[in-house]
C-alpha positions in Angstrom: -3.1 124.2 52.6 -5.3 122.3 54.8 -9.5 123.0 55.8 -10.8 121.4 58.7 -13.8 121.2 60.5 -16.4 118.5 62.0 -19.8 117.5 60.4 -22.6 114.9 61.6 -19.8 113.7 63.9 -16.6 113.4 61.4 -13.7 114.7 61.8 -12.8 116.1 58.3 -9.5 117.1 57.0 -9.6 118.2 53.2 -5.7 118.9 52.0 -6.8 121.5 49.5 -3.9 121.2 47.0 -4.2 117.6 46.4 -8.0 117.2 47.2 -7.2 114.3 49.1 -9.8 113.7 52.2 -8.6 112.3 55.4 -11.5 111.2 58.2 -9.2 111.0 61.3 -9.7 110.5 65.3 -9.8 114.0 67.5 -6.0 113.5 68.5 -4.8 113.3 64.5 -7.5 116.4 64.0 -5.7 118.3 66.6 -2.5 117.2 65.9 -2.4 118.0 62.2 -2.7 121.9 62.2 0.7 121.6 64.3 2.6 119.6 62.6 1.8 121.8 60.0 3.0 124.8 61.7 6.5 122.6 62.7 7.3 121.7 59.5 7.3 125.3 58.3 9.2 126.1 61.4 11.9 123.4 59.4 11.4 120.9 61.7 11.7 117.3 60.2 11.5 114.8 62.2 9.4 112.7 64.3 11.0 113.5 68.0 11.6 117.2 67.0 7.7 117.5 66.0 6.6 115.3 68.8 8.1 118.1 71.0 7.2 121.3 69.1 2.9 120.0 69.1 3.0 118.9 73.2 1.2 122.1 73.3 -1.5 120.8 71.0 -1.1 117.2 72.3 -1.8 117.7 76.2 -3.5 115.2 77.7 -2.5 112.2 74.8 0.2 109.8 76.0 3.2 110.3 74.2 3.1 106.8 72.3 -0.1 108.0 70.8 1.1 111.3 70.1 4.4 109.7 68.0 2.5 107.2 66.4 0.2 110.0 65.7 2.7 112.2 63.9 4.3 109.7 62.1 1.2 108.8 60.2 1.1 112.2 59.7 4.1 112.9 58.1 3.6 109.3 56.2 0.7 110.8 54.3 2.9 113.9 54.1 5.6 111.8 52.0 2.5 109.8 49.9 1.6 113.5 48.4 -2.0 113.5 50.3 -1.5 115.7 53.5 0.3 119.5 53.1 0.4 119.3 49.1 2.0 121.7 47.0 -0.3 123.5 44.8 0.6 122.1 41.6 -2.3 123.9 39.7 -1.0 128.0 39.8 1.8 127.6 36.6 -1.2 126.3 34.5 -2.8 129.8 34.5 0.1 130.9 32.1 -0.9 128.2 29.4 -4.8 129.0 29.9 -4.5 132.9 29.2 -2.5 131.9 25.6 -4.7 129.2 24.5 -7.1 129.7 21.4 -10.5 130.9 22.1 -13.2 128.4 21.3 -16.8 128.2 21.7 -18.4 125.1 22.5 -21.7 126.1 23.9 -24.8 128.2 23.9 -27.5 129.7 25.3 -30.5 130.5 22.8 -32.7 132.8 24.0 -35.0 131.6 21.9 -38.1 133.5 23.5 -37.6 137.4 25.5 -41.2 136.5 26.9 -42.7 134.3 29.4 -46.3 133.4 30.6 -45.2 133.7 34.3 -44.4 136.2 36.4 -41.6 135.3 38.7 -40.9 137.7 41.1 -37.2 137.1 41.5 -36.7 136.9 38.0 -33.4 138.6 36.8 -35.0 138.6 33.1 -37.8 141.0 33.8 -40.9 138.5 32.8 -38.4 137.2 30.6 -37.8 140.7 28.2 -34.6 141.5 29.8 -35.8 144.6 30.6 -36.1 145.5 27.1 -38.8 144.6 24.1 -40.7 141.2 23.9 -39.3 138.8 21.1 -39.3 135.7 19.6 -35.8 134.3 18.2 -36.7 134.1 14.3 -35.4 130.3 12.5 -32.8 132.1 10.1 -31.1 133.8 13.7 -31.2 130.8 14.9 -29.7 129.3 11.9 -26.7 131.5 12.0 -26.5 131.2 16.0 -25.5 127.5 15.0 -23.0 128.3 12.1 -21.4 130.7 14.4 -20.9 127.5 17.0 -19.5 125.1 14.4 -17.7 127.7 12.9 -15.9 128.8 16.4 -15.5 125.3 17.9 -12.5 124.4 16.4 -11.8 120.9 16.7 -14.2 120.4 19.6 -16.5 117.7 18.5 -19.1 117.4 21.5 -21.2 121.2 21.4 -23.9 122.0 23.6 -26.9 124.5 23.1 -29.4 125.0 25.4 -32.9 126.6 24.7 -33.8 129.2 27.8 -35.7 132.1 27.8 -38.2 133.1 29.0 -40.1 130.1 28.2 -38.5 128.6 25.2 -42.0 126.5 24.7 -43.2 130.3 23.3 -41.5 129.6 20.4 -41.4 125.3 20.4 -41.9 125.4 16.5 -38.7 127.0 15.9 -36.9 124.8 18.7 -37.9 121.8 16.7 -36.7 124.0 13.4 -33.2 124.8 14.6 -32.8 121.1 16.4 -33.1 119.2 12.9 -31.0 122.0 11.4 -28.4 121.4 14.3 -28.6 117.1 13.5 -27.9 118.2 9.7 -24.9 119.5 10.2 -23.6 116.9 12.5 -22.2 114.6 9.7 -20.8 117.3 7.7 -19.4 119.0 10.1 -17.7 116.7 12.4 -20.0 117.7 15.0 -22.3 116.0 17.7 -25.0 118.4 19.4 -26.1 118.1 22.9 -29.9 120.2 23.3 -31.2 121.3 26.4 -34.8 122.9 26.9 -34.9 124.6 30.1 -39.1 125.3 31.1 -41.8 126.6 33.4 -43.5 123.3 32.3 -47.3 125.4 31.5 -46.6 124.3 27.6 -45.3 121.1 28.3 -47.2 118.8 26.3 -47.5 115.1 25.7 -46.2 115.9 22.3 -43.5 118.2 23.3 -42.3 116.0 26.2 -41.9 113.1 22.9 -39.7 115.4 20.8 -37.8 116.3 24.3 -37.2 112.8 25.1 -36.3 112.2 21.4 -33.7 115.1 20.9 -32.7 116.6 24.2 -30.1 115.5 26.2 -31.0 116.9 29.6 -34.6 119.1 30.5 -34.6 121.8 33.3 -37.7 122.3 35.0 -38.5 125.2 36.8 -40.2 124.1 40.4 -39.6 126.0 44.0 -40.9 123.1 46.0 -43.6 123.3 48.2 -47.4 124.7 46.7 -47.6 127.9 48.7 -43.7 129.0 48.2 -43.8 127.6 44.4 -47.2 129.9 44.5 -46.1 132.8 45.8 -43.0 133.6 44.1 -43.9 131.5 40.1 -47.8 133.1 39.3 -49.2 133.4 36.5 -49.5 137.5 35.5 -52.8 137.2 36.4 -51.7 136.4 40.0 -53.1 132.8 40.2 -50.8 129.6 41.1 -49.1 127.5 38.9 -47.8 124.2 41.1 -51.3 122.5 40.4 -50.9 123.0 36.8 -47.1 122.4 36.4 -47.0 119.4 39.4 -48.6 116.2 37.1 -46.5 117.6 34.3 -43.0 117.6 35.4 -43.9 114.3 37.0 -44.5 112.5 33.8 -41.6 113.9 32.1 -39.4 112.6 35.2 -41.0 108.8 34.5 -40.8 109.2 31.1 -37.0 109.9 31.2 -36.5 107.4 33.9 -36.1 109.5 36.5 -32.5 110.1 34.5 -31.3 113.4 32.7 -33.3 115.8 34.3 -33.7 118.3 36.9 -35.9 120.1 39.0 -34.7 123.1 39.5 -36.1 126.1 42.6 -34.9 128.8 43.9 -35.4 129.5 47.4 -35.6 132.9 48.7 -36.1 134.9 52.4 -39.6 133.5 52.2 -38.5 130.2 52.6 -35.3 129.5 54.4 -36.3 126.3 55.8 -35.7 125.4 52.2 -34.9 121.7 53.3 -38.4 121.0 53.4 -38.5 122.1 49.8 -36.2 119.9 48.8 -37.6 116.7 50.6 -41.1 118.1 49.2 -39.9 117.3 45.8 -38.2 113.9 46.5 -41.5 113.2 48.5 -43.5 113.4 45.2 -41.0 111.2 43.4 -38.2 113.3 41.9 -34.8 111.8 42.2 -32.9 115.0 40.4 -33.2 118.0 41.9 -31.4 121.2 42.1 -33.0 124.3 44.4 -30.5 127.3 44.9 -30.3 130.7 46.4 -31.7 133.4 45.0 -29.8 136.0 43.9 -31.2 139.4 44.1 -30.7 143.4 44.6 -30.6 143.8 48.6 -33.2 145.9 48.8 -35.6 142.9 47.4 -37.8 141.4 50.1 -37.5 138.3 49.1 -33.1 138.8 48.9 -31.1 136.9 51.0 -29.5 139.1 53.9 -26.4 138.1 55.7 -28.4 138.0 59.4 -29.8 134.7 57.3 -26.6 133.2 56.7 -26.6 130.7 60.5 -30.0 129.5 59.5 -29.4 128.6 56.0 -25.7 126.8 56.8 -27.7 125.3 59.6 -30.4 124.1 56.7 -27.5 122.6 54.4 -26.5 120.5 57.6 -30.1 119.7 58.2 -30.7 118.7 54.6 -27.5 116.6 54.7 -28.0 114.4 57.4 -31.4 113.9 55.8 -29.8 113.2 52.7 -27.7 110.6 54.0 -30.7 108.7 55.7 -32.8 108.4 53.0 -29.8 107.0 50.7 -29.3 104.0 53.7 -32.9 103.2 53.8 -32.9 103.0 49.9 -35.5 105.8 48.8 -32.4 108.2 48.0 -32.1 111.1 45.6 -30.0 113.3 44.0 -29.0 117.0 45.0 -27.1 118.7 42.3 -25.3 120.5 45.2 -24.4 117.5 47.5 -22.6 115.9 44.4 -19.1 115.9 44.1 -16.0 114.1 42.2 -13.5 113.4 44.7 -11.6 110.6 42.4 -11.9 112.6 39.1 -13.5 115.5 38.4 -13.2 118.3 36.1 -9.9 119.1 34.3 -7.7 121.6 35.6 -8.9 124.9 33.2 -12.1 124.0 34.1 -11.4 123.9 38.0 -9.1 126.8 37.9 -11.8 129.2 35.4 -15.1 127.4 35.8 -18.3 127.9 33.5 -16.5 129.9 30.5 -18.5 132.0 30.4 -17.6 134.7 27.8 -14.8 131.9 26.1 -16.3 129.2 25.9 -20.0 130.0 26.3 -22.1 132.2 25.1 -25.6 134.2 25.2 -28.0 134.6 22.2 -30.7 136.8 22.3 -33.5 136.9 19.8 -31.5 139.8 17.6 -28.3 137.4 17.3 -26.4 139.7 20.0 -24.0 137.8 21.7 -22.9 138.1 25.4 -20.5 136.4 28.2 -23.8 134.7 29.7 -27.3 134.8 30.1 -27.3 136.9 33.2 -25.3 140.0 31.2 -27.8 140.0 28.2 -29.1 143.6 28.1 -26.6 145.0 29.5 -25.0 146.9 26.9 -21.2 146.7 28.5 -21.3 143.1 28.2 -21.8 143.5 24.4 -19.9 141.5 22.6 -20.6 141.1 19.1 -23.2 139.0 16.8 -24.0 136.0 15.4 -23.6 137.4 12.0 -20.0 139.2 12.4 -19.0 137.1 15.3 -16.9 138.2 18.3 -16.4 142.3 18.0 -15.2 142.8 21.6 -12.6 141.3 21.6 -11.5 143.2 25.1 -14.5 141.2 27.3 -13.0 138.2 26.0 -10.0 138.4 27.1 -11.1 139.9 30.6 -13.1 136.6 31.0 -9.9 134.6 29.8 -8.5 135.8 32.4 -11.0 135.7 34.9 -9.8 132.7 37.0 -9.1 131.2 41.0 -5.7 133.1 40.7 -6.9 135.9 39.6 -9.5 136.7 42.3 -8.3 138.1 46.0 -10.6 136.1 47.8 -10.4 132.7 46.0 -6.4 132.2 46.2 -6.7 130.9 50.2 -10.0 129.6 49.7 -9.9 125.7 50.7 -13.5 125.5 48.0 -11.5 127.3 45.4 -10.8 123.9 42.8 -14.9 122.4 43.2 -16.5 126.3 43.1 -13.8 127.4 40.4 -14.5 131.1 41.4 -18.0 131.0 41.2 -20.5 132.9 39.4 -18.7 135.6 37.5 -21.8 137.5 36.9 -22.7 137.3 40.6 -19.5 138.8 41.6 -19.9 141.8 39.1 -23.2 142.2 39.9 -22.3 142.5 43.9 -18.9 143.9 43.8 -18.4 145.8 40.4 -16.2 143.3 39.2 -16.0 139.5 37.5 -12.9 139.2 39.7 -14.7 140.0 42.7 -16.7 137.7 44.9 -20.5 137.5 45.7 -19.7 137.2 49.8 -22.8 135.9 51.0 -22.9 133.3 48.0 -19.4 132.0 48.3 -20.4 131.1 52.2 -23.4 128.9 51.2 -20.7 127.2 48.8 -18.3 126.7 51.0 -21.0 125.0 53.0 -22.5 122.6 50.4 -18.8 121.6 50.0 -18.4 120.4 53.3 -21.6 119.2 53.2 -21.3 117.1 50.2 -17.6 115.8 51.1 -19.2 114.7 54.3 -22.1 112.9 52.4 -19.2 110.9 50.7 -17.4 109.8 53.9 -20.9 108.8 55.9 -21.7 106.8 53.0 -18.2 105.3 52.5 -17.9 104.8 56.3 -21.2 102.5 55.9 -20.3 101.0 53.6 -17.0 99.3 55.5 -19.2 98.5 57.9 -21.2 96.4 55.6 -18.3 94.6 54.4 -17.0 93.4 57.7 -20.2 92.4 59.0 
C-alpha cells in the first residue's frame, strides 16, 4: 500500500506498510503506481514491467524508463516500496493481553472561572453539579493506579478539569501522597497540570516546575479570537491576564516540557496566524487544534471549510519550515513525527487507551474510558473504590483498533493517527469504531504536512554538507 501526493514542490511517496518515505523525480512518481499495478498483474521482471507502464511512461526515453523501474523494484526487494502489512496478526495478541492501567485523568475540579464557549465540559460541570475532587478520592484514585498497573513502573496522572488550580491545595496533597508511594511501590509518577493560567501563580508555577513533568496551557492565539471564545463569565477578556503568565512559566521551564495549547474554531480559520502569533511572542511548544463541536454550533467546523483549512496546514508548513532555516524555529505538536522510531505497534495499531489503559476520574471517584465520556452515564464504568464494574466497555475499547474500524483499514495515516479520537467517532457516528469524517481529513493533512517538513529539512540539510 502506497500514498502519494506532491507538497511545497516534493514529490512524496509514503509505502504505508513499512513507513518507509521515498522523495523521487516526476518519472519515478509516475512510474511507481504502475509498477505496482504490474506486479499484481504477476509480472516480474524488468522488460516485462518496462512494457506493461509505457502507458504511464510516454514521453520518457526508454533508458530512463528501465533504469527507472529497476530502482523500483530494487527498493521493492530492500522491504521499503510495496511492503506487506506485517502489523494485522498482532491484533490477535492485543485483544488477549491483560488489562492494565497506567494512566489518569483527575478531574480534580467540575468547575472553572471561564467560560469557554466550545467547551465540551459545560463551564467545566459536565453538565451536571459543581465539585471539587476531595484528598481521600483522590487518595484512592492513586491506589486504584498502583494497584491496576501491574508491573508497569512509569504511571502518569494528569490534573484537568475545569481548572485544576480551583482545587491547587489538594493537587499539592495528592502529589506528595503519589511520591510516597513511589519507593514502596515500585512506582515512578509522571504529574501533569493542565490550566487556564488565571490562578497561575509565582508560587504555583514553583511547585509545577518542582513536581510536574509536562504543563498544558490553555491559549487560542491571537487577543480578539483568544477573547472571544475564553471570557471570563462575566464576559470580559482573559489574554491580557493569562499572556505575561504563560510566558514566564515557558522561560521558567526553558522553553522545554510545555505546551500551549488552542483550539481554533469557524471564527478563525486562518488559524496559521494563530499559531505564528504564539511563536511571535516567544513560545517554542505549541499545540492549536480543531474544535470539535455539535454541527449546529456556530463556531463548529463545517465541511464547506475543509479546502481552506487543508490550504492553512500547507500555509503553516511552508512557514514552519522557514522559520526553522533561519534559526527562530518552533515546535508544532502536529507537524511532529517519528519516521525512524516511533510508537510500538499496540500503540500504533489502538492509539490513546483510552478505556484500557487510561482512565477518567471525576470528583465522586467514577471512572470512565476518557475525559470526553464523563457524564455520560453509558460510559460508566466503575469506581475508584470497587474498581472496574463494566467489564463490557472494556473490552469494547480493547477491541477498538486500526483493524477494527471500516475506514481506517485502507487509510495510508492509519499507523501515525492509530484510529483517532474514539470519543470523536462516537460522538459523530454512534460508534468508537466509527470515524469523525471531517477530522480524519485534517489528519490526514498534518501527516503529509509533517512528513514533508522532514524531507525539506533533510533535503537542506544535504545541501549543507556538500557545499
Amino acid at each position: 500500500m502506497i500514498h502519494q501526493y506532491i507538497n511545497n514542490g516534493y514529490h512524496i511517496v509514503l509505502d504505508v506498510n513499512s513507513g518507509s518515505v521515498h522523495i523521487v523525480d516526476e518519472t519515478a512518481y509516475r512510474l511507481i503506481p504502475a509498477v505496482e499495478k504490474a506486479l499484481g498483474e504477476g509480472l516480474a521482471s524488468a522488460e516485462e514491467i518496462c512494457g506493461y507502464v509505457s502507458g504511464a511512461a510516454q514521453g520518457t526515453d526508454a533508458d530512463t524508463v528501465r533504469e527507472t523501474v529497476e530502482e523500483i523494484l530494487a527498493l521493492k526487494d530492500a522491504g521499503t516500496l510495496f511492503a506487506e502489512d506485517i502489523y494485522e496478526p498482532y491484533i490477535d495478541s492485543m485483544k488477549n493481553r491483560r488489562p492494565v492501567v497506567k494512566a489518569l485523568c483527575l478531574h480534580i475540579a467540575h468547575d472553572c472561572n471561564l467560560a469557554c464557549r466550545y467547551c465540551f465540559a459545560g463551564e467545566g460541570e459536565y453538565h451536571g453539579d459543581r465539585a471539587l475532587m476531595s484528598f481521600e478520592v483522590g487518595k484512592k484514585a492513586l491506589d486504584f493506579l498502583v494497584q491496576n498497573s501491574g508491573d508497569r513502573v512509569n504511571l502518569e496522572v494528569d490534573f484537568f478539569g475545569g481548572e485544576p488550580l480551583l482545587n491547587w491545595e489538594v493537587v499539592k496533597q495528592l502529589v506528595a501522597y503519589g511520591r510516597s508511594l513511589e519507593e514502596p511501590c515500585h512506582k515512578k509518577f509522571r504529574f501533569t497540570l493542565t490550566t487556564n493560567g488565571v490562578l497561575l501563580t509565582d508560587e504555583v508555577l514553583e511547585f509545577a516546575n518542582r513536581e510536574m513533568a509536562n504543563l498544558v496551557l490553555s491559549i487560542d492565539g491571537r487577543k480578539e479570537i483568544h477573547d472571544l471564545m475564553r471570557p471570563h463569565r462575566g464576559g470580559q477578556g482573559s489574554y491580557d491576564e493569562v499572556l505575561p503568565k504563560f510566558k514566564r512559566a515557558a522561560a521558567s521551564r526553558g522553553q522545554t516540557n510545555y505546551y500551549v495549547r488552542g483550539t481554533f474554531t469557524r471564527n478563525n480559520i486562518d488559524f496559521s496566524k494563530d499559531v505564528l502569533h504564539l511563536a511571535d511572542e516567544g513560545f517554542e511548544q505549541i499545540s492549536v487544534e480543531p474544535v470539535v463541536a455539535p454541527p449546529e454550533a456556530d463556531y463548529a467546523l463545517r465541511p464547506e471549510d475543509l479546502p481552506a483549512l487543508l490550504e492553512e496546514y500547507d500555509r503553516l508548513a511552508a512557514e514552519y519550515i522557514s522559520r526553522k532555516k533561519q534559526g527562530n524555529g518552533f515546535h508544532f505538536f502536529h507537524f511532529m513525527i517519528d519516521l525512524e522510531g516511533g510508537p510500538c505497534v499496540a500503540k500504533r495499531l489502538s492509539g490513546c487507551g483510552a478505556g484500557t489503559e487510561y482512565l477518567a476520574v471525576t470528583p465522586w471517584g467514577d471512572l470512565y474510558p476518557c475525559h470526553q465520556f464523563v457524564g455520560q452515564e453509558d460510559f460508566l464504568m466503575g469506581n475508584v473504590e470497587e474498581g472496574i464494574l463494566r467489564t463490557d466497555i472494556r473490552n469494547t475499547f480493547m477491541n477498538c483498533n486500526v483493524y477494527a474500524k471500516d475506514k481506517c483499514r485502507d487509510c495510508f495515516a492509519k499507523y501515525y493517527c492509530s484510529g483517532g479520537c474514539a470519543a470523536n467517532a462516537y460522538h459523530f457516528s454512534g460508534s468508537v469504531t466509527g470515524a469523525y469524517d471531517l477530522g480524519c481529513e485534517l489528519q490526514k493533512k498534518r501527516v503529509e504536512c509533517a512528513i514533508m517538513i522532514k524531507a525539506a529539512l533533510a533535503d537542506d540539510e544535504e545541501k549543507e554538507k556538500t557545499l
